[in-house]
C-alpha positions in Angstrom: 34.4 37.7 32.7 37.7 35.9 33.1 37.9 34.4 36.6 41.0 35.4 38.6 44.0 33.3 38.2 41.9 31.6 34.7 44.6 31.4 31.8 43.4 34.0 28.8 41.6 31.4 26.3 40.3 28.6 28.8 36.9 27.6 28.0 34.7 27.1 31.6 34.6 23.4 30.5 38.6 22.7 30.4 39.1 24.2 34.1 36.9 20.8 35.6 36.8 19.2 38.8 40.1 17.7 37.8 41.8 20.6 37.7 40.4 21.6 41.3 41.6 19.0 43.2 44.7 19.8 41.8 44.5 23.2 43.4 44.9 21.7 46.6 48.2 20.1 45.7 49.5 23.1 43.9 53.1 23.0 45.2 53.7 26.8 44.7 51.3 27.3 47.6 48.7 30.2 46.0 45.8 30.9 47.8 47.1 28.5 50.5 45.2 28.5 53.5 47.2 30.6 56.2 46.2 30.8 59.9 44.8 34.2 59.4 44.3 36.4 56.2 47.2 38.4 54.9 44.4 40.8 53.4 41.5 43.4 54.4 38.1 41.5 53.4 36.8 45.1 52.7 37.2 46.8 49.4 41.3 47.1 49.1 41.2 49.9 51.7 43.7 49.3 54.9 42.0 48.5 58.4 42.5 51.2 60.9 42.3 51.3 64.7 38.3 52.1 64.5 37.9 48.8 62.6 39.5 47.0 65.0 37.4 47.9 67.3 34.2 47.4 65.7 35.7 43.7 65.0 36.2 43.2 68.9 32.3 43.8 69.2 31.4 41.9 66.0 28.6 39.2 66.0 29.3 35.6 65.8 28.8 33.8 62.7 25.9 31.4 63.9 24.5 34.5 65.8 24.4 36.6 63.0 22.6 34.1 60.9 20.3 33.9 63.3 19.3 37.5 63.7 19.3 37.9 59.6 16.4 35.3 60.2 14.8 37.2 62.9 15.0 40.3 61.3 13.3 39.4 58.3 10.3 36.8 60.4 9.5 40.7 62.0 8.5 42.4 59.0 4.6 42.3 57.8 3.6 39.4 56.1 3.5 40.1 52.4 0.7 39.9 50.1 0.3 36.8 48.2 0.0 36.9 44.2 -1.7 35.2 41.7 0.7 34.4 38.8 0.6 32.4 35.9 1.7 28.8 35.6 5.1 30.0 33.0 6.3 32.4 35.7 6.0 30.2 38.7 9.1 28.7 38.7 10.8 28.9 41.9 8.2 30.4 44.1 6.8 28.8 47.1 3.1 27.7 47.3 1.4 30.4 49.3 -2.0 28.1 49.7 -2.4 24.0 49.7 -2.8 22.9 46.1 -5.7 21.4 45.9 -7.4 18.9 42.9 -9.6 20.3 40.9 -11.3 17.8 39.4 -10.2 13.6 39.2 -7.0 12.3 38.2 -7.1 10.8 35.5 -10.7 12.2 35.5 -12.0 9.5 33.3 -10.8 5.9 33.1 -7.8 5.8 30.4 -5.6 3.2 28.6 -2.5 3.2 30.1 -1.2 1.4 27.3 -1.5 1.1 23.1 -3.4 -2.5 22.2 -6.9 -3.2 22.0 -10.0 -2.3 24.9 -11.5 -5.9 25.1 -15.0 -6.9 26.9 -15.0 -10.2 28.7 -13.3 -13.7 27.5 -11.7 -14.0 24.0 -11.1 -14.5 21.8 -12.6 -11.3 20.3 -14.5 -10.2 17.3 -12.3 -6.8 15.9 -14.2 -3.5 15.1 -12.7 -1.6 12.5 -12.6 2.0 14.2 -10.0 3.6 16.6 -10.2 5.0 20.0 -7.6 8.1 20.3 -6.7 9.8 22.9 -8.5 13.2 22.7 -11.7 12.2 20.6 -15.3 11.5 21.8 -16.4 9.2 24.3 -16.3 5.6 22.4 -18.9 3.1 21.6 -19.9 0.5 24.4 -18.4 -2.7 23.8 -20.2 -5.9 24.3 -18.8 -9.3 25.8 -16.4 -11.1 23.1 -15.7 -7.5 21.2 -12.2 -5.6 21.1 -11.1 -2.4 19.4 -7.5 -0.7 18.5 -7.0 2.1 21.5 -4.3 4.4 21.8 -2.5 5.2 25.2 -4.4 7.9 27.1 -7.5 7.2 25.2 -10.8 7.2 27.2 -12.0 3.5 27.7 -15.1 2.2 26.0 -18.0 1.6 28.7 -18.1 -2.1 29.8 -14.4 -3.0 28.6 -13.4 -5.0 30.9 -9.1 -4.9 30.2 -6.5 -3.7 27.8 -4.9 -6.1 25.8 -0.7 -4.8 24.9 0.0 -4.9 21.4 2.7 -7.7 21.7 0.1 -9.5 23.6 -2.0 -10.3 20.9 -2.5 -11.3 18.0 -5.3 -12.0 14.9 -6.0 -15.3 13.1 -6.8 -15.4 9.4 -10.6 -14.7 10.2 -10.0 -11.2 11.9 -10.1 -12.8 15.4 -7.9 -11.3 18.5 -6.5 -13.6 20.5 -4.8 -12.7 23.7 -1.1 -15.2 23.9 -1.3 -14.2 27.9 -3.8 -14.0 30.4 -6.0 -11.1 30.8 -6.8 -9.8 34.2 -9.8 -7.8 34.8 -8.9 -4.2 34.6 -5.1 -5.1 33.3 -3.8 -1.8 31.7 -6.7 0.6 32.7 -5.9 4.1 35.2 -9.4 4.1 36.4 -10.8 7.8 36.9 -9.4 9.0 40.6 -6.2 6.8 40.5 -4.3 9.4 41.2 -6.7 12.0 43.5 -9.9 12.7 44.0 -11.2 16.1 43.4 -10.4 17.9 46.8 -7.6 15.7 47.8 -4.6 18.1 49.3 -1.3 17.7 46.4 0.8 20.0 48.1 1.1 22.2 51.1 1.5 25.5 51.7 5.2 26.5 51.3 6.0 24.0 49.3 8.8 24.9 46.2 7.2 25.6 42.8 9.6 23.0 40.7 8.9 21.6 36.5 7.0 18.6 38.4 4.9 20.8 40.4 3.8 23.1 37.5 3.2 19.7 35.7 1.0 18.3 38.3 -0.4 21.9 38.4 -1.1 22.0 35.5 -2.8 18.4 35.4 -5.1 19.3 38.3 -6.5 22.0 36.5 -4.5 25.3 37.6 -4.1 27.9 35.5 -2.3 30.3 38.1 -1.2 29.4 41.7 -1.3 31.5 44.9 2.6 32.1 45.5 4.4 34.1 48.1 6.2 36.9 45.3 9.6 37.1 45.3 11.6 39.7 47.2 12.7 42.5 45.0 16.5 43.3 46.0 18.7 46.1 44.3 22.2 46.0 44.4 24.7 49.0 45.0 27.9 48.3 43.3 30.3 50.7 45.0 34.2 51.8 43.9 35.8 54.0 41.7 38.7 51.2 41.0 36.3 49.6 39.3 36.1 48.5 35.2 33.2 46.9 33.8 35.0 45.8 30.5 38.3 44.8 29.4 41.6 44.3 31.1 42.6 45.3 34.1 45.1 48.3 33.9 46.7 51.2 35.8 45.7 50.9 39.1 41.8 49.1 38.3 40.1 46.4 38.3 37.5 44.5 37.1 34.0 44.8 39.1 33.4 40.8 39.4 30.4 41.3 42.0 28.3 43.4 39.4 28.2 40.0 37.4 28.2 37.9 40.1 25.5 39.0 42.7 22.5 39.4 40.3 22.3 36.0 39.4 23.2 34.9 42.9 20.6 37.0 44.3 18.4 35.2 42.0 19.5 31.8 42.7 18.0 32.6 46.2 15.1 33.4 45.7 15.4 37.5 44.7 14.1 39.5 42.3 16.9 41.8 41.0 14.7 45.1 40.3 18.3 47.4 39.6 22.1 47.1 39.7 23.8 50.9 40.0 27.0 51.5 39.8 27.9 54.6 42.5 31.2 54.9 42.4 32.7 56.2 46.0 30.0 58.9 46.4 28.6 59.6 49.7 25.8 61.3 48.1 24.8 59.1 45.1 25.1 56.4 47.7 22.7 58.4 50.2 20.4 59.4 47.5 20.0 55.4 45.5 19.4 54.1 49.5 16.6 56.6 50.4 14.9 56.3 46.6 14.8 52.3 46.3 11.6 50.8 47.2 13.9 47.2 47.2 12.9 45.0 50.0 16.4 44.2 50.0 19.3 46.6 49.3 22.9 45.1 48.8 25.8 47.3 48.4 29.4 45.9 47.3 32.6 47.8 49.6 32.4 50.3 51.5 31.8 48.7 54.7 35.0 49.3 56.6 36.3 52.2 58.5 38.6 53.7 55.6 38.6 57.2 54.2 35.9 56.5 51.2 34.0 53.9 53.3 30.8 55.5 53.0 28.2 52.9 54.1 28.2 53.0 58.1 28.1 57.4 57.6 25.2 57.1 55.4 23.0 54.6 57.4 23.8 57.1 60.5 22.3 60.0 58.7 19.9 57.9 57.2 18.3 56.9 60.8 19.0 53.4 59.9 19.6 50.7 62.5 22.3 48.1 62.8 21.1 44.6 63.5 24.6 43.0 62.7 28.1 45.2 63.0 30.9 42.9 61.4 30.8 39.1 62.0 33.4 37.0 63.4 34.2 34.8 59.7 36.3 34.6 57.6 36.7 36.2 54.7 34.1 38.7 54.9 34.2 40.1 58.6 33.0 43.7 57.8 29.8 42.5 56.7 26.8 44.3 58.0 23.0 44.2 58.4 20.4 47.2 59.0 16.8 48.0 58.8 16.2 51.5 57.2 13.7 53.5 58.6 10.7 52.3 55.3 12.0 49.0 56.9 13.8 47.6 54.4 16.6 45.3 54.8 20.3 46.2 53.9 23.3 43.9 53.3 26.5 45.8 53.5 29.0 42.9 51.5 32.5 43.5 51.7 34.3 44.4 48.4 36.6 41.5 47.9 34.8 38.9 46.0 35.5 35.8 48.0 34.5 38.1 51.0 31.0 38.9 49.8 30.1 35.7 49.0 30.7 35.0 52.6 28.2 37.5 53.4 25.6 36.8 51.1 25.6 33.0 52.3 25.6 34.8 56.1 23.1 37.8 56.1 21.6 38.0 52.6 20.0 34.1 52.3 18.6 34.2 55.5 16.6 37.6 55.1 16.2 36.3 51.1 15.1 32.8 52.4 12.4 33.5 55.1 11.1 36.4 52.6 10.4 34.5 49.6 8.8 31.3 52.2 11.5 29.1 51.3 12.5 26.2 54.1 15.8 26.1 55.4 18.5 23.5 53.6 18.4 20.6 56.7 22.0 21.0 58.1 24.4 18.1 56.8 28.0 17.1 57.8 31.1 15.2 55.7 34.5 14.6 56.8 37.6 16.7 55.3 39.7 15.1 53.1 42.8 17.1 54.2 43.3 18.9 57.2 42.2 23.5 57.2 44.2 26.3 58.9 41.8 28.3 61.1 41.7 31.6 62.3 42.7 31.9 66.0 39.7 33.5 66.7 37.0 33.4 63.5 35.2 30.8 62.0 36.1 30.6 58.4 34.4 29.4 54.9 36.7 27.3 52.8 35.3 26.4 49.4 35.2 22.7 48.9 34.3 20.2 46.6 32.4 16.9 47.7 33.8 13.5 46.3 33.2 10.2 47.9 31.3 11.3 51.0 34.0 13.5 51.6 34.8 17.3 51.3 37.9 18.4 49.6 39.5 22.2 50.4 40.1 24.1 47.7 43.1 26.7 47.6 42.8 30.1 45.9 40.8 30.7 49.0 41.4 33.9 50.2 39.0 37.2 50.1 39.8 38.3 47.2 39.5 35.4 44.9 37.0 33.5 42.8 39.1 30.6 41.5 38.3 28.3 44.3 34.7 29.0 44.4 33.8 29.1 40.3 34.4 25.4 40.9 33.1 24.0 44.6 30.0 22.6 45.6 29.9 24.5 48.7 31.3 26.5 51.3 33.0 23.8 54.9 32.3 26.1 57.8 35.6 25.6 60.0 35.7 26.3 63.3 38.3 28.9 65.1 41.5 26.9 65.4 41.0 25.2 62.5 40.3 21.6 61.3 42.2 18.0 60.8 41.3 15.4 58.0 38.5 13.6 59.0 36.7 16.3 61.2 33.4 16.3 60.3 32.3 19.6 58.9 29.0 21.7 58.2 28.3 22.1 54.4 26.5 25.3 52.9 25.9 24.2 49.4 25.9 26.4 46.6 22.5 27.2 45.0 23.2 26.0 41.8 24.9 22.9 43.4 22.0 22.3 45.4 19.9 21.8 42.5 22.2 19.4 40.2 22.9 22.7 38.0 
């Protein structure tokens, strides 16, 4: 999908960090920050008086992070499961990780040369000792043979001589042209861990060095917490999934966007449904998922086909979180359904959602799956941020010389800013000057060097 405001053509690589720091200089002023937002967060429908009340009553943004973290700590502890090593990736240990046997569980060469027993010179055998083939022959004081790296050590060698630190005189003789300490270029069996030794706690993040290490201890599944299963509810009859926009529709962005995103933290994405602005398709998909986490796209403000709040009502649902007080993304919501699931109501304006999937949907997501929390960091602005007079807001940024730089093409319903930022700046009501120090919420795929 072509990102709003991308020329027709551009390739993802051309439109670079360059070009984003040339957003904020943009002269024509698009997307510039303005003290409050011109534009509805919710799904193109106009606020009404009802909405303005349910903002006066809405939940501040630390608050409601809070209670999305709450919410989901309440809900029965989940079963752990027992997966294989090539579809752990990205789970969190549910038990300590514990050796299975010694590491290295036999003493190894760390190096290619020659296993040598006492002082040399040395008298050569003519065999090999290869990593992966039978224990070798004992060597006796003043003998040497040719062994590879990882190759078991013969019994009573007493070093490992480097290749290109030795060499052999015209009667077959090894001679060593440094010294040789005892045990020089040997792992010895347990140099790593003992069989029993703790490798990792509980909760810790299955990444490519843990299945490694995993894998090296011995494991051929690991005890994981299993991944939330979420569904998302992609709501609107404006909305295209192919082509160009055209007479009076657009294209859905947040079908694309969320699964993957949902993903990123932790999720697994079990449906996406497309519903349209049916109150009773809506009703129906939100009573029939057995999601632990149901996401719907729109819907969420007070307008004519703003179905979510009227179907949770009749549904016996209850609201944790009624609107937030942010920027983009205000009508945001959070209930429990009576199977006690969790539902994320996101606005419909892409920039806008992603403000409440960093607010409602990663907390619930985070403490789900047994992920830890990102520690909370701080950087200066480079420039200075409008605020809202009243809202904090979340102003895409890139991060360049210990600093954060504001994006423009920042307001609800755009994409442009964050297709290229690091993270989200979280700016206070009345805004920020350059040099404020900031909180950071980086992007998932930031986070991880992506």
């Amino acid at each position: 999908m072509t990102a709003p405001g991308a020329r027709v053509g551009q390739d993802a690589d051309e439109f670079d960090v360059e070009e984003a720091l040339a957003l904020v200089k943009d002269p024509r002023g698009h997307g510039h920050d303005t003290p409050a937002d011109p534009a509805p967060d919710g799904a193109g429908h106009a606020p009404t008086g009802k909405d303005s009340r349910r903002h006066h009553k809405a939940t501040p943004w630390q608050q409601a992070r809070a209670t999305a973290e709450r919410a989901a700590r309440s809900m029965p502890r989940r079963a752990h499961v027992s997966v294989p090593l090539d579809t752990a990736l990205g789970l969190v240990l549910a038990a300590p990780l514990t050796a299975l046997t010694d590491l290295p569980s036999f003493d190894t060469s760390a190096m290619d040369g020659w296993a040598v027993a006492g002082p040399g010179p040395w008298d050569l055998r003519e065999e090999r000792v290869l990593a992966g083939h039978a224990r070798p022959h004992t060597l006796t004081d003043g003998e040497a043979v040719r062994i590879a790296t990882g190759a078991r050590i013969p019994q009573d060698a007493t070093a490992v001589l480097r290749s290109e630190h030795g060499q052999l005189d015209d009667k077959g003789r090894l001679h060593a042209t440094r010294d040789v300490l005892h045990g020089q270029d040997i792992r010895p069996r347990g140099q790593e861990c003992r069989s029993g030794d703790q490798l990792l706690s509980a909760g810790a993040l299955v990444t490519p060095p843990v299945l490694g290490l995993a894998a090296a201890a011995g494991y051929d599944t690991l005890a994981a917490v299993p991944r939330p299963r979420a569904e998302v509810l992609v709501l609107g009859d404006e909305l295209l999934t192919a082509g160009l926009p055209q007479d009076g529709l657009i294209r859905d962005a947040l079908g694309p966007m969320l699964p993957p995103w949902l993903r990123a933290l932790g999720a697994e994405v079990v449906a996406v449904r497309r519903l349209g602005d049916d109150a009773k398709a809506l009703r129906k998909a939100i009573a029939g998922s057995d999601a632990d986490l149901i996401v719907t796209t729109g819907g969420t403000a007070a307008g004519p086909v703003d179905h979510v709040h009227p179907t949770l009502s009749r549904l016996g649902a209850h609201l944790l979180v009624d609107g937030v007080t942010v920027r983009p993304g205000h009508p945001m919501l959070l209930a429990r359904t009576k199977e006690n699931q969790h539902l994320v109501g996101l606005p419909g304006n892409p920039l806008a959602a992603v403000s409440g999937l960093l607010t409602l949907a990663e907390p619930v997501l985070r403490i789900l799956a047994g992920r830890t929390a990102q520690e909370p960091y701080t950087l200066p602005l480079m420039d200075a941020v409008h605020g809202h007079p009243h809202d904090t807001r979340l102003i895409p940024v890139v991060l360049r010389a210990d600093r954060a730089v504001p994006l423009h093409y920042n307001g609800p319903a755009m994409l442009r800013g964050i297709a290229v930022a690091d993270a989200l700046a979280v700016v206070p009501p009345g805004g920020a000057r350059p040099g404020q120090e900031l909180e950071l919420l980086d992007l998932p795929w930031a986070l991880a060097g992506a």
